[in-house]
C-alpha positions in Angstrom: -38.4 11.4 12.4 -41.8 11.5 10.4 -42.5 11.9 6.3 -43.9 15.4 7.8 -40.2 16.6 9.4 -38.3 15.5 6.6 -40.5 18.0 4.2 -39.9 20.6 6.4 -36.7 19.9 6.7 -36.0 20.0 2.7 -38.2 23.3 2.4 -35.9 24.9 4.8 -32.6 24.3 3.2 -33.9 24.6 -0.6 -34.9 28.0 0.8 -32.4 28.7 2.4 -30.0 27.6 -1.0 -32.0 30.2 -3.2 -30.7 33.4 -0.5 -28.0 35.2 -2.2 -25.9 37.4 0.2 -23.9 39.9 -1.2 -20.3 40.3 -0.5 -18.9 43.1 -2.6 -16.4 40.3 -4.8 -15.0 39.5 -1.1 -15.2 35.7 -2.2 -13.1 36.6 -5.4 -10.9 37.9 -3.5 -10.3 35.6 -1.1 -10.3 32.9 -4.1 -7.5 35.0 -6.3 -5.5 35.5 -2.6 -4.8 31.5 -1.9 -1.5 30.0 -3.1 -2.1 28.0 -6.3 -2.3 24.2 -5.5 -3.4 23.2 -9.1 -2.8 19.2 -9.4 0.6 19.6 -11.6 2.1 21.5 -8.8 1.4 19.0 -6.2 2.4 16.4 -8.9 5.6 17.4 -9.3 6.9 18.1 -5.8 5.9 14.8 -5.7 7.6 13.4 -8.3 10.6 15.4 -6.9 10.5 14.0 -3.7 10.5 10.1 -5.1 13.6 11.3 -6.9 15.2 12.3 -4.2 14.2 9.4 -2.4 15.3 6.9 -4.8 18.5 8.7 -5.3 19.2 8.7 -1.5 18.7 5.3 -1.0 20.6 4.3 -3.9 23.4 6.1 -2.7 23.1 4.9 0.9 22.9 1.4 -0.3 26.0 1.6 -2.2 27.8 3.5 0.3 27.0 1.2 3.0 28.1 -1.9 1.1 24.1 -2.7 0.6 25.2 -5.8 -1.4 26.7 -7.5 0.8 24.2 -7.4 3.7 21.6 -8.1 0.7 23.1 -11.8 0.0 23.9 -12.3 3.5 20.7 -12.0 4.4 19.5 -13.5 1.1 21.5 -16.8 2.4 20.4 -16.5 5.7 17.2 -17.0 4.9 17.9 -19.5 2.2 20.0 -21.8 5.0 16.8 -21.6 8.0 14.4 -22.3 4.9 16.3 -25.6 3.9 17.4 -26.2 7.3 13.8 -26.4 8.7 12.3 -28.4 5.7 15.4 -31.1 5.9 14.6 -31.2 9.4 10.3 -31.9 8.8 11.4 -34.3 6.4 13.8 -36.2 8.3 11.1 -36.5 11.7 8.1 -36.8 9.6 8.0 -40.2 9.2 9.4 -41.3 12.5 6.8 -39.1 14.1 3.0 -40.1 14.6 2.0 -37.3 11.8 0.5 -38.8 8.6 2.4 -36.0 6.6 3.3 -37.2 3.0 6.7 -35.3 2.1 5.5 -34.2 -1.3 2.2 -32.7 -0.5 4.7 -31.0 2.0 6.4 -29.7 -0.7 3.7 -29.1 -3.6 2.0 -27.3 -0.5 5.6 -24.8 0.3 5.5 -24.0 -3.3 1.8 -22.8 -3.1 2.9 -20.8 -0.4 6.1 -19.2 -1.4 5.4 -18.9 -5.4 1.6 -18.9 -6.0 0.9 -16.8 -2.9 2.9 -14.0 -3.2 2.2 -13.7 -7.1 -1.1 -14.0 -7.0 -1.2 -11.1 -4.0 1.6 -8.8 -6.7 -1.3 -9.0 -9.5 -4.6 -8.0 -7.2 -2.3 -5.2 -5.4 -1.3 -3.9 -9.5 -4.6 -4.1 -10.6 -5.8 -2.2 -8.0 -3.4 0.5 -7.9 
C-alpha cells in the first residue's frame, strides 16, 4: 500500500473512534449481567483445585504402596546406570576408541548433576 492509503486509512478509523452510538445503558447492563470473574475468584478455585490434587495423589500414593515402587524403580535405574558404565569401562580400552575413563566420568557428572541443576535454576527464574 502507498503513504497516501495508509492516511486514509487512519482518517477513517480516527473518525470512525470519535462516533458515539447511543444505547440507552444497554452496555451497563450487559456489563452488571455477567458472572463476576474478578482475579481472586479464579485464584482460589485454583488454589482449590492443587489442593485437591495434591491431596489425591498423596493419598493414592500411600494407598498404593507408592514407596515401594518409588525405590524399586529408584534401584532399577541405579543397577542399568552402573551396569552400563562398568560395562564402557571394562571394553573401553580393549576397543579401538581412544576414550580416557575419567573424562568418561568428569563428563557423566556434567551430565547428570550440572545439567539438570543448571536447567532447575533458568526454569525458577523464569517462572
Amino acid at each position: 500500500m502507498t503513504d497516501n492509503d495508509n492516511r486514509l486509512i487512519e482518517r477513517l478509523f480516527d473518525e470512525a473512534s470519535r462516533q458515539q452510538i447511543a444505547d440507552d445503558g444497554f452496555t451497563e447492563r450487559v456489563m452488571d449481567a455477567l458472572p463476576d470473574s474478578s482475579a481472586a475468584r479464579v485464584h482460589r478455585l485454583s488454589l482449590l483445585w492443587t489442593w485437591f490434587c495434591i491431596l489425591t495423589g498423596g493419598v493414592l500414593f500411600f494407598l498404593l504402596d507408592g514407596w515401594a515402587v518409588l525405590k524399586a524403580a529408584l534401584l532399577a535405574i541405579a543397577s542399568t546406570v552402573l551396569t552400563s558404565l562398568s560395562v564402557l569401562l571394562t571394553t573401553a580400552p580393549t576397543a579401538d576408541l581412544r576414550l580416557d575413563p575419567v573424562l568418561l566420568l568428569v563428563l557423566l557428572a556434567f551430565v547428570l548433576v550440572v545439567l539438570p541443576y543448571q536447567t532447575a535454576r533458568r526454569l525458577s527464574t523464569s517462572l
